[in-house]
N, C-alpha and C positions, 0 to 999 in steps of 0.2 A: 504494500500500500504506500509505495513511493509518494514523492512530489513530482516525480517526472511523468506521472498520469497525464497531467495537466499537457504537457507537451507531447505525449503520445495521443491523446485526441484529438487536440491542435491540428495534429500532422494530418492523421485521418483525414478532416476535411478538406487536405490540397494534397489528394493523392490523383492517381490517376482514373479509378473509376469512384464515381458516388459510394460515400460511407451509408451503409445500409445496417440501422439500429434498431432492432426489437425491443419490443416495451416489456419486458419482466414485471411482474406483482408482486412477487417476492421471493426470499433467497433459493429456492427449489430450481422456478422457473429459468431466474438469471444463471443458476450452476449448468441448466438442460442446453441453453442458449448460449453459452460459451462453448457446451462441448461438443454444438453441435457447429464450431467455427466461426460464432461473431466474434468482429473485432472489439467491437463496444455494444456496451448498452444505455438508453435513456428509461425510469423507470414514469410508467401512467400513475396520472391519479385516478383516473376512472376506474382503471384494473386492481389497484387496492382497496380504494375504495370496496369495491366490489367483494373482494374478497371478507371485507370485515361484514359484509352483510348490509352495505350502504349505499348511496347515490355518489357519485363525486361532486366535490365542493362539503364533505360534509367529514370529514378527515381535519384532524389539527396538525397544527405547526408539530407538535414534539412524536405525536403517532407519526407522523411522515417521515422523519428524521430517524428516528428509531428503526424504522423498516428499509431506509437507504443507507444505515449503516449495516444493517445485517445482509444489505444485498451486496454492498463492497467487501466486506468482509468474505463472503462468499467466493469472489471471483479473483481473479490475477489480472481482469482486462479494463479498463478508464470507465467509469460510469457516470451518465448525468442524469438529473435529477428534475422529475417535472415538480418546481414548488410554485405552481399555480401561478396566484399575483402575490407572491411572496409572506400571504397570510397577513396581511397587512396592507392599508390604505396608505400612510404616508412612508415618501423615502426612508425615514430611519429603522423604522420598522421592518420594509423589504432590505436594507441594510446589513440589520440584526440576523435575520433567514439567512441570506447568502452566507454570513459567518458561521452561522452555525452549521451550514451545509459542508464548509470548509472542514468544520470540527470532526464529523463524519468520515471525511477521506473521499469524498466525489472530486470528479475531476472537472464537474460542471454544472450545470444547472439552466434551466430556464426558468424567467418570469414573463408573465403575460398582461395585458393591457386590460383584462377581465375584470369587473367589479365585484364579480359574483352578485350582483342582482339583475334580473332581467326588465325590470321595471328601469333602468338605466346602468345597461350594460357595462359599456365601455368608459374607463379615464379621459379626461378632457385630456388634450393634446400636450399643455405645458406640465401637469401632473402626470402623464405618462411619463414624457423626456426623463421628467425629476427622477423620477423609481427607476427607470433605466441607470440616469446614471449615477447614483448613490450605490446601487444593484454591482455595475463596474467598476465603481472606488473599491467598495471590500472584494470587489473580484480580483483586483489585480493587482492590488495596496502590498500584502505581504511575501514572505518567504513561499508561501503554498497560494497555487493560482486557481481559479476557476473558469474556462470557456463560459462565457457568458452566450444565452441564445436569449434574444428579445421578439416577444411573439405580440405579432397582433391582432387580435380575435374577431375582427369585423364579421369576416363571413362563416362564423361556426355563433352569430347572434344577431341576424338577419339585415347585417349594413353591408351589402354586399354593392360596398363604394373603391374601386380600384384604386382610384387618383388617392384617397385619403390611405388605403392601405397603405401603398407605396409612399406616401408621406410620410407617416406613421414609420415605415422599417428605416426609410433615409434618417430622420431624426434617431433612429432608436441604435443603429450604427454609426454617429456623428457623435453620439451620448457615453460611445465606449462597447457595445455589442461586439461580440467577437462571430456569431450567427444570427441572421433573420429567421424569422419565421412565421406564414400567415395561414394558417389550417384554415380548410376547407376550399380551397382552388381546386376548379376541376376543369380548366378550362389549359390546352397548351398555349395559348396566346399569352392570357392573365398568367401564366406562371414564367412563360418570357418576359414578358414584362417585368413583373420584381426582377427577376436575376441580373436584367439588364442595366435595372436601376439603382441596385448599389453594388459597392467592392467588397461585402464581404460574404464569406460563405451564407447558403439558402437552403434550409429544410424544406420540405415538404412534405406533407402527410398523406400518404400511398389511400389512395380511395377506389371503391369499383370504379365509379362514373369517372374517373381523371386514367391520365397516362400511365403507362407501364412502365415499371423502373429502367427498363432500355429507352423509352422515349423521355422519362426524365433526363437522366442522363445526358443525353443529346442535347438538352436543354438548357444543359449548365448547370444542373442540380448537382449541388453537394453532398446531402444529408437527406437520407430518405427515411420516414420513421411512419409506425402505424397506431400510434395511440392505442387506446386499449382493444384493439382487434382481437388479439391473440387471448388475451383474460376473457372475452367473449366465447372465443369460438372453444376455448376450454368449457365455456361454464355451456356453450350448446352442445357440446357432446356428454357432458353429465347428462342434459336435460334430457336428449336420446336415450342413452344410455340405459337413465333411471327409469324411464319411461318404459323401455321394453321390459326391464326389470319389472314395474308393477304390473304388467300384461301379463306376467308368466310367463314370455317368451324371449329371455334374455341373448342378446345377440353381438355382445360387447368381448366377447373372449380373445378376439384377433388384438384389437385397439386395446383391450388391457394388457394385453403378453406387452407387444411391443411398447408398451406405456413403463412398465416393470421396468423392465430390461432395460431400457435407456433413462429411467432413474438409476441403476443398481449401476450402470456403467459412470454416467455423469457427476454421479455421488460418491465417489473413491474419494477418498482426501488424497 
């Protein structure tokens, strides 16, 4: 659990093909998803969420913390960390989060422009910038660094305004951002766009309705990630699963060998 995390994720994003980061829920998942070759991992709050039996947005500062240290600990490879909008309204507050994500041993983290209310979504623009860059002073202030990723939530809370987007990521990498990133583009146009529009690396979050990690790619995508996908499509094959189970006609035997077996492999110490 080096400090050269920091710099082996860095790298990741100006390599030659797009860094491709599975969302982990927690330490199980991110040990299956190492050993099954990712470079890194970004962990969901949805997928925790989820996990605890909950909605996302509904997880605290020190739960989330607690559970992305026990998923670094778990792995050998750079991990970042979705902490929402920092659990916090004002700079000092998403400030205090990035530190103590530090404290952790992540090699990065994202905050988002989210308010957590839908009744008024999104930070006004000069109070975004601010949390952005308070976010990259404790990012990058000490001995141990954090990739910062600055997300702006317009089109996953129905402002699906490009120009403001891309305003929003330009400020948010002017503020210190080491990655952009705007969930929910599905369009290849709108996601040329961002990429063209600032210098620093650009996630994106892999959707049916959008382009294929090859035509990302193409596209100038850096960072391709899928939110809590994977915590889903775990929790829909329980749901099968359980389901033929209560039918009396259980039909899981294949999906659970091969489920065993690559825990009992990927769980060696």
């Amino acid at each position: 659990m080096g400090p050269d995390r920091f710099s082996q994720l860095l790298a990741l994003h100006h390599a030659d093909t797009p860094l491709i980061v599975p969302n982990p829920w927690n330490a199980g998942s991110a040990r299956l998803l190492q050993w099954l070759g990712f470079t890194a991992l970004a962990t969901t709050s949805s997928g925790f969420a989820s996990s605890l039996g909950r909605l996302d947005g509904a997880v605290s500062r020190e739960e989330t913390l607690e559970e992305c240290g026990r998923i670094v600990e778990a792995v050998d490879i750079p991990v970042t960390a979705d902490l929402v909008n920092g659990f916090a309204d004002d700079p000092a507050g998403v400030a205090a989060a990035v530190g103590d994500a530090i404290g952790v041993g992540l090699a990065g983290c994202s905050i988002e422009d989210f308010t957590g209310s839908e009744q008024s979504p999104i930070y006004d623009l000069e109070l975004a910038v601010e949390r952005v860059a308070a976010a990259a002073q404790a990012a990058h202030a000490g001995e141990r660094r954090l990739v910062l990723t600055a997300r702006a939530e317009n089109y996953l809370h129905g402002a699906t305004d490009l120009n403001d987007t891309i305003a929003r990521l330009q400020a948010f990498q002017e503020a210190g951002a080491d990655v952009v990133y705007a969930p929910g583009l599905t369009t290849a146009a709108d996601i040329s766009a961002v990429v063209s529009a600032v210098d620093v690396p650009v996630n994106v979050l892999l959707l049916a309705a959008g382009p294929s990690v090859a035509e990302l790619g193409d596209l100038g995508v850096r960072r391709i990630s899928v939110g809590g996908s994977l915590a889903y499509a775990a929790l829909g094959a329980l749901v099968d699963a359980a389901s033929d189970l209560r039918a009396g006609a259980p039909d899981f035997w294949d999906l659970a060998k091969r489920g065993r077996d690559s825990a009992r492999a990927s769980f060696q110490p």
